[in-house]
Each structure stands twice: as structure tokens, then as C-alpha cells.
PDB file with SEQRES, HELIX, SHEET and CRYST1 records, atoms N, CA, C and O in Angstrom:
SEQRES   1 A   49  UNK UNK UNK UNK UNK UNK UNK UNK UNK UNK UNK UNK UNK          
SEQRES   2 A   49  UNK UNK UNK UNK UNK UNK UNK UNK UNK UNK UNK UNK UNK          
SEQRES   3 A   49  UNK UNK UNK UNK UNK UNK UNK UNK UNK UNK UNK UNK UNK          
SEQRES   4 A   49  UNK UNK UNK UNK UNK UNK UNK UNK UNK UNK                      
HELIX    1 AA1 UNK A   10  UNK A   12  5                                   3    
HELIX    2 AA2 UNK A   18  UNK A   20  5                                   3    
HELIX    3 AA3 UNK A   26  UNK A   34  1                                   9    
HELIX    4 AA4 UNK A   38  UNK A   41  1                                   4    
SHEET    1 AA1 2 UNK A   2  UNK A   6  0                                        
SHEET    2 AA1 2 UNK A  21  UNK A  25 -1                                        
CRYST1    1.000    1.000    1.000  90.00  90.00  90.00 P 1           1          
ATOM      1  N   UNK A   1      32.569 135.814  55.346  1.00  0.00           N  
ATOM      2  CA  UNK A   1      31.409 136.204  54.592  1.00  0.00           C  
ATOM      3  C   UNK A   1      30.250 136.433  55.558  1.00  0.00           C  
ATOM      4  O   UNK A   1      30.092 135.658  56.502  1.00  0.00           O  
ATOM      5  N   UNK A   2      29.356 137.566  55.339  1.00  0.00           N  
ATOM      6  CA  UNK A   2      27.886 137.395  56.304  1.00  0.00           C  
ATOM      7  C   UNK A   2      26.868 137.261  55.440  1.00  0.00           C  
ATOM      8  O   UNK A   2      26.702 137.294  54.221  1.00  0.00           O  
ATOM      9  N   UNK A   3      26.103 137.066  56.613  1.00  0.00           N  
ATOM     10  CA  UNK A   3      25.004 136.355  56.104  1.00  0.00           C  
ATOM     11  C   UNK A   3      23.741 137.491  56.422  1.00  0.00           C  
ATOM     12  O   UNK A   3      24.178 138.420  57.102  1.00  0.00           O  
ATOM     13  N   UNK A   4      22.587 137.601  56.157  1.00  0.00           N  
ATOM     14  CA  UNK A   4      21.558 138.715  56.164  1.00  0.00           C  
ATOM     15  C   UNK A   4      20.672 137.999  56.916  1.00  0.00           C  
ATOM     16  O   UNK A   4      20.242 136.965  56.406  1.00  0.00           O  
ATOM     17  N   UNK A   5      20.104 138.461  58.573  1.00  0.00           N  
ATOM     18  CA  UNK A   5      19.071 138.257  59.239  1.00  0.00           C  
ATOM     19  C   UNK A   5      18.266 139.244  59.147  1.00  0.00           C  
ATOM     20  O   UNK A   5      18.625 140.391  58.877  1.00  0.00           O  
ATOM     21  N   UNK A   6      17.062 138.874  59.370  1.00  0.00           N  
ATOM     22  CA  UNK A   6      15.761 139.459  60.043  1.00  0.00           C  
ATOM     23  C   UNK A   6      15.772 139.994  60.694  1.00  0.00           C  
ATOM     24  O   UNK A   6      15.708 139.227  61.654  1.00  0.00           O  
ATOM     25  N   UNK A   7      15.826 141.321  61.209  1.00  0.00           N  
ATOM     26  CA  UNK A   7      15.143 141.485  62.719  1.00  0.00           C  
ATOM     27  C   UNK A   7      13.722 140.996  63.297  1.00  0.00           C  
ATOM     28  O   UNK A   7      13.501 140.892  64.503  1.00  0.00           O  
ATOM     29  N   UNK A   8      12.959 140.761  62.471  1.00  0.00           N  
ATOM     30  CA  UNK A   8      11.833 140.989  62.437  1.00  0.00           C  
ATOM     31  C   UNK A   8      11.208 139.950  61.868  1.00  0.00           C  
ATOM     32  O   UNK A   8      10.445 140.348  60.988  1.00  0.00           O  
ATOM     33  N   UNK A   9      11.207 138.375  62.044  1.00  0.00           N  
ATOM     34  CA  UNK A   9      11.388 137.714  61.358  1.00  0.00           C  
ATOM     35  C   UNK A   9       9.886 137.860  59.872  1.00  0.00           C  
ATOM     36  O   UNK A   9       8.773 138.359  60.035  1.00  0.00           O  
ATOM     37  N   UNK A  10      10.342 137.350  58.816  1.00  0.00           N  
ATOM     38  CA  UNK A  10       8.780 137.364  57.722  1.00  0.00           C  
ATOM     39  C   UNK A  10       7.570 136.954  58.313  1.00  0.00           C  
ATOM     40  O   UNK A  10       6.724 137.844  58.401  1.00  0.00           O  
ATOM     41  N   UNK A  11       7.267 135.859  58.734  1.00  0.00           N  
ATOM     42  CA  UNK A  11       6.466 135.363  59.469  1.00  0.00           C  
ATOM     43  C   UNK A  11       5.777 135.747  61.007  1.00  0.00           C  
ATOM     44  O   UNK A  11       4.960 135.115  61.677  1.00  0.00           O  
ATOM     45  N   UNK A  12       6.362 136.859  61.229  1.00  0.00           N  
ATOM     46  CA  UNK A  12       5.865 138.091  62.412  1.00  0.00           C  
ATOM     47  C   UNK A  12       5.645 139.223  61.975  1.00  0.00           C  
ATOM     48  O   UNK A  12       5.848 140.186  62.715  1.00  0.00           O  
ATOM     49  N   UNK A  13       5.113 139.428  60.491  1.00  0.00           N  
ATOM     50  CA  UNK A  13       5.046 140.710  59.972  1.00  0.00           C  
ATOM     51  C   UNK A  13       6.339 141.138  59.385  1.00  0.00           C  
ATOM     52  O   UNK A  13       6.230 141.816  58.363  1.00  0.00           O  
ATOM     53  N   UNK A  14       7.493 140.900  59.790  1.00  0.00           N  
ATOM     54  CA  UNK A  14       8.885 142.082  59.059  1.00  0.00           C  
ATOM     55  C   UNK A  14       9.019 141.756  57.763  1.00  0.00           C  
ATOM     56  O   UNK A  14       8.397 140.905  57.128  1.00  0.00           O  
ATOM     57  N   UNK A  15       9.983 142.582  57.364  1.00  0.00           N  
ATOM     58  CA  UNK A  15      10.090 142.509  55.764  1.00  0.00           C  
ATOM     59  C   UNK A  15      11.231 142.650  55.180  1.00  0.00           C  
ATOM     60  O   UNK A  15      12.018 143.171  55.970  1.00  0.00           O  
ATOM     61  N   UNK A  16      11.701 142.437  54.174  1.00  0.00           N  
ATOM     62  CA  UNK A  16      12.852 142.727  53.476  1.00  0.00           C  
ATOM     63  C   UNK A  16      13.231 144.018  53.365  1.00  0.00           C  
ATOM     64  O   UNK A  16      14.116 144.120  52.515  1.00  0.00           O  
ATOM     65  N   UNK A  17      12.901 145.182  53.927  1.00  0.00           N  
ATOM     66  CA  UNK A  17      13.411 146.510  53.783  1.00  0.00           C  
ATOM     67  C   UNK A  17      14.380 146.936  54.251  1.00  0.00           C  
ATOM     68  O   UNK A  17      14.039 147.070  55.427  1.00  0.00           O  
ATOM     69  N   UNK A  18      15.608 147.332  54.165  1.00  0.00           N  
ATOM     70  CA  UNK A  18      17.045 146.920  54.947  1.00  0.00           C  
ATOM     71  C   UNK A  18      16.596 147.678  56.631  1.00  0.00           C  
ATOM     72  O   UNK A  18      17.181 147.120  57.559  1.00  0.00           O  
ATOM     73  N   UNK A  19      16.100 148.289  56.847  1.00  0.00           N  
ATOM     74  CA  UNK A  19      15.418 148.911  58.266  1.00  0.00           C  
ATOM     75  C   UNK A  19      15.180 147.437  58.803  1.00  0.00           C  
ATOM     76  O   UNK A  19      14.918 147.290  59.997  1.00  0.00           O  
ATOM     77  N   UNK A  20      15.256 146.449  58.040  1.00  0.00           N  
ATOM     78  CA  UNK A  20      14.859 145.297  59.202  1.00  0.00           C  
ATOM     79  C   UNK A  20      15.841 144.268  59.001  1.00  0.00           C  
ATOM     80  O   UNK A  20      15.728 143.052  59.158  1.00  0.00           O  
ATOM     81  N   UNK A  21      16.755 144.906  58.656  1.00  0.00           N  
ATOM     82  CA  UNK A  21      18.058 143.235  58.197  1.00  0.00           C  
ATOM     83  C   UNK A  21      19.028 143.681  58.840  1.00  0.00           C  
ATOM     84  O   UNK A  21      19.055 144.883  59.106  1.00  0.00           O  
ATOM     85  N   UNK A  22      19.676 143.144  59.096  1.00  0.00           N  
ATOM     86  CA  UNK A  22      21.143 143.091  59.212  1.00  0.00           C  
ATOM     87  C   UNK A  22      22.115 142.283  59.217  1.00  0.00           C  
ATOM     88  O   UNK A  22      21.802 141.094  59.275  1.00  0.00           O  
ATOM     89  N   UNK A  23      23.401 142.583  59.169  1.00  0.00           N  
ATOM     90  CA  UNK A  23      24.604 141.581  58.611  1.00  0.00           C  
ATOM     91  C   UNK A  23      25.316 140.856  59.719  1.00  0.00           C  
ATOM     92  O   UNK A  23      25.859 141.285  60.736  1.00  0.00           O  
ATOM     93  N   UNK A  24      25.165 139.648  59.248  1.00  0.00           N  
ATOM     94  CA  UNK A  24      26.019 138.135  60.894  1.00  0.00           C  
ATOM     95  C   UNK A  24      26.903 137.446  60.184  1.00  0.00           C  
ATOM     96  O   UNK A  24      26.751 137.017  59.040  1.00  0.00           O  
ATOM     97  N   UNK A  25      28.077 137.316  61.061  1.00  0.00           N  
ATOM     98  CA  UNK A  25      28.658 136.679  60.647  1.00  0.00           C  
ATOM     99  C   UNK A  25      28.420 135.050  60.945  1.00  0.00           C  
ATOM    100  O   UNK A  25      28.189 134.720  62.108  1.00  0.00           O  
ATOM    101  N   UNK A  26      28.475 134.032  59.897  1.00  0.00           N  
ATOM    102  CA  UNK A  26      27.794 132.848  60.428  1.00  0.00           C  
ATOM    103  C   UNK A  26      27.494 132.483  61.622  1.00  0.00           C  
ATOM    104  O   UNK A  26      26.387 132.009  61.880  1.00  0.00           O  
ATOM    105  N   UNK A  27      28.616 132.685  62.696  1.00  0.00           N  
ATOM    106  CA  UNK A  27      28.721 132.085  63.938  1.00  0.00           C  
ATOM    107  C   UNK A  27      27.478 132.895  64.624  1.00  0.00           C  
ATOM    108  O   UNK A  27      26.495 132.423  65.194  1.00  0.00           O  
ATOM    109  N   UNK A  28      27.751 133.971  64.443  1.00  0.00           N  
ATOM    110  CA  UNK A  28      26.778 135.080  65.204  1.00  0.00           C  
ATOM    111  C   UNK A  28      25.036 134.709  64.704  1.00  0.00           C  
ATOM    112  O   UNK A  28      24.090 134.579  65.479  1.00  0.00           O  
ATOM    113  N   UNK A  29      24.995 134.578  62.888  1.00  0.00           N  
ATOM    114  CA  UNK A  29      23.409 134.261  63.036  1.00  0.00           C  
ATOM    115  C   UNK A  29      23.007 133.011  63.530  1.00  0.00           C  
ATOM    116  O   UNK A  29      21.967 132.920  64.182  1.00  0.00           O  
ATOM    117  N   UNK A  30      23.800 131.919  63.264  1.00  0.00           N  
ATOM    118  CA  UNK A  30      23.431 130.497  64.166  1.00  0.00           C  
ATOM    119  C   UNK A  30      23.121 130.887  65.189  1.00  0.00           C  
ATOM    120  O   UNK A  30      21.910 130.741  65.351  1.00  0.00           O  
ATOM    121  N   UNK A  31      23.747 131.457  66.242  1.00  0.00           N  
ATOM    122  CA  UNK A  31      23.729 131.653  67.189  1.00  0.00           C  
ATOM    123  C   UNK A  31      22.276 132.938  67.915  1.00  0.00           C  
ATOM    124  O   UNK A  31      21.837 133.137  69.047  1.00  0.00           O  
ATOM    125  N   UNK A  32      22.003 133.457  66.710  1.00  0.00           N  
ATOM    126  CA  UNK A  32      20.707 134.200  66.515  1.00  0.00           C  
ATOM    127  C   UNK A  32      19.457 133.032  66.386  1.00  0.00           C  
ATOM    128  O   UNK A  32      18.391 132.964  66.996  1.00  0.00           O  
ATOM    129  N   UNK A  33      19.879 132.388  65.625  1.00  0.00           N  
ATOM    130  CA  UNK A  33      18.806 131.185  65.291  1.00  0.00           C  
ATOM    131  C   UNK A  33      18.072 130.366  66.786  1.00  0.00           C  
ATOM    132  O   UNK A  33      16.993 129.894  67.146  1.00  0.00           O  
ATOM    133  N   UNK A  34      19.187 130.538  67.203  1.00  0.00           N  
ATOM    134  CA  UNK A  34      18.932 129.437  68.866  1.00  0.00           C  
ATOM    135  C   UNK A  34      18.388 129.960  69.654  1.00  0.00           C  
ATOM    136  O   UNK A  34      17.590 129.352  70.367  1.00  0.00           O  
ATOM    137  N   UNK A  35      18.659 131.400  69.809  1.00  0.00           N  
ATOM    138  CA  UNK A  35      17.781 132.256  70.771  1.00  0.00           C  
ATOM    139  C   UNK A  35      16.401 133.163  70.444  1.00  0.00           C  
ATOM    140  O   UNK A  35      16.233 133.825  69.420  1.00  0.00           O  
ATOM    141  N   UNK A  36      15.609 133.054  71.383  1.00  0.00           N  
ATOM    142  CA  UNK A  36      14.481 134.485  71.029  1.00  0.00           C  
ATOM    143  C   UNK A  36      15.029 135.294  70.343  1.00  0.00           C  
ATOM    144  O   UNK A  36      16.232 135.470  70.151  1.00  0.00           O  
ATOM    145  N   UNK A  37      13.565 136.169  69.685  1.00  0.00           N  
ATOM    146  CA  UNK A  37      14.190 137.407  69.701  1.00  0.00           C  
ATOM    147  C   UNK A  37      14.456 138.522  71.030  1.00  0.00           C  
ATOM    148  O   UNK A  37      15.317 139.391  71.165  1.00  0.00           O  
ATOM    149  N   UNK A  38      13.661 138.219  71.663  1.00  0.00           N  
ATOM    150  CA  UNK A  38      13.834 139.316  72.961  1.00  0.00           C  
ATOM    151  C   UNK A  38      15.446 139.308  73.795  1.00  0.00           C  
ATOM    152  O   UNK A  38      16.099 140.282  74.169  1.00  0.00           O  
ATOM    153  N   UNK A  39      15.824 137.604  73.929  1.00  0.00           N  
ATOM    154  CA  UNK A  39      17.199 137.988  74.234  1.00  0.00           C  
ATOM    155  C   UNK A  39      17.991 138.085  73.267  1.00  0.00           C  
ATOM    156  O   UNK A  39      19.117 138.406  73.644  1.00  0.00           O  
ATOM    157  N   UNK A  40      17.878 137.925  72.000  1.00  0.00           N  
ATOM    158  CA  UNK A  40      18.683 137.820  71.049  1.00  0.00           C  
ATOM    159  C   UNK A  40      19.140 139.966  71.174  1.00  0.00           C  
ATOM    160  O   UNK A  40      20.257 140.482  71.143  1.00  0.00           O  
ATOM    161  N   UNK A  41      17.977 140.549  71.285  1.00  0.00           N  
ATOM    162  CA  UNK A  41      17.438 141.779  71.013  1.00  0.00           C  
ATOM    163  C   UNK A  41      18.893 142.417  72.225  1.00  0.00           C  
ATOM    164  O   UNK A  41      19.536 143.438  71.983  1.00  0.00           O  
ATOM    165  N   UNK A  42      19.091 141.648  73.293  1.00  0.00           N  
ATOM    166  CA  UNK A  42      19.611 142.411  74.427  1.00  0.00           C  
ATOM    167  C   UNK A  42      20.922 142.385  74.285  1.00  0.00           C  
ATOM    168  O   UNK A  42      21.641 143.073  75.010  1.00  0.00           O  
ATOM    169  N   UNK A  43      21.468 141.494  73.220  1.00  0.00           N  
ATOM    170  CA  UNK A  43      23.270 140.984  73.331  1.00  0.00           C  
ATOM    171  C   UNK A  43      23.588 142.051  72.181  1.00  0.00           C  
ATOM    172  O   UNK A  43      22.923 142.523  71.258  1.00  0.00           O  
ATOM    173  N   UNK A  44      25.181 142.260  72.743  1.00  0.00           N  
ATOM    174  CA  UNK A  44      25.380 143.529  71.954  1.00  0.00           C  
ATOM    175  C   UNK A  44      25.526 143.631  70.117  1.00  0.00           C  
ATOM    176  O   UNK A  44      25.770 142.596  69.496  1.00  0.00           O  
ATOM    177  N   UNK A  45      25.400 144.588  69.585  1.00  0.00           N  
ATOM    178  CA  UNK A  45      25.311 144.039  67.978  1.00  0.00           C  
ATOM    179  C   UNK A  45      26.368 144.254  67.036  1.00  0.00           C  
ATOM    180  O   UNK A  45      26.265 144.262  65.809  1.00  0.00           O  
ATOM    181  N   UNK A  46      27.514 144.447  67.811  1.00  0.00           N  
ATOM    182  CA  UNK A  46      29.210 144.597  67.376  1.00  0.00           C  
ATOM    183  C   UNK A  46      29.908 143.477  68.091  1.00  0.00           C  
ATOM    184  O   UNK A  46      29.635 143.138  69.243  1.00  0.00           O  
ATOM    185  N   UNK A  47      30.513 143.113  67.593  1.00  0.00           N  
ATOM    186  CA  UNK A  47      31.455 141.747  67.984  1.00  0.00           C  
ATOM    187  C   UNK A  47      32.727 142.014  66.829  1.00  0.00           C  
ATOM    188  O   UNK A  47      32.837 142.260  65.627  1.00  0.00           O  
ATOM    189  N   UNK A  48      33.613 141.792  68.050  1.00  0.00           N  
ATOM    190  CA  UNK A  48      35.154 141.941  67.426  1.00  0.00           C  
ATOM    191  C   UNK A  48      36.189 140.737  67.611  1.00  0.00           C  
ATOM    192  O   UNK A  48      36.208 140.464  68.811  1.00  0.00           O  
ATOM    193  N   UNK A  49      36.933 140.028  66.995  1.00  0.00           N  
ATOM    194  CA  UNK A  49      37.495 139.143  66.835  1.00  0.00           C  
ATOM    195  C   UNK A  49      39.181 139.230  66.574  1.00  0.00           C  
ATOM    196  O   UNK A  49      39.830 138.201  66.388  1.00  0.00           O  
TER     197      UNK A  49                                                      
END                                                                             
């Protein structure tokens, strides 16, 4: 199942408009959670398993 991040988090201005979301799979948004956004921004945004 995924889960819907931010790019942009609410609280820095972004918004719910899908131009700013996108789809993680749990492991991947935890793993969004822990990092900036700036390096979060640099790791690639396809992951295959």
C-alpha cells in the first residue's frame, strides 16, 4: 500500500494539489521523514524491488 507525501511540506507553504504529492511506499516515506528535504530532493524517485 502507499502512502501520500508532501513535497513541499504544509507548513513551508505547499499544498494538497497533486503537483505537490506523491506516492511512498512506507519504507520509502519513513525514510523521507528522517531526511531533509534537500537530500531527500537528490535520491532517486523510482525504486524497484
Amino acid at each position: 500500500m502507499a502512502e501520500v507525501h508532501h513535497i513541499l511540506p504544509l507548513e513551508h507553504g505547499g499544498s494538497h494539489d497533486f503537483s505537490n504529492l506523491r506516492s511512498l511506499c512506507k519504507p520509502c516515506h519513513s525514510r523521507q521523514s528522517a531526511l531533509d528535504g534537500d537530500r531527500w530532493r537528490q535520491q532517486p524517485r523510482l525504486y524497484t524491488y
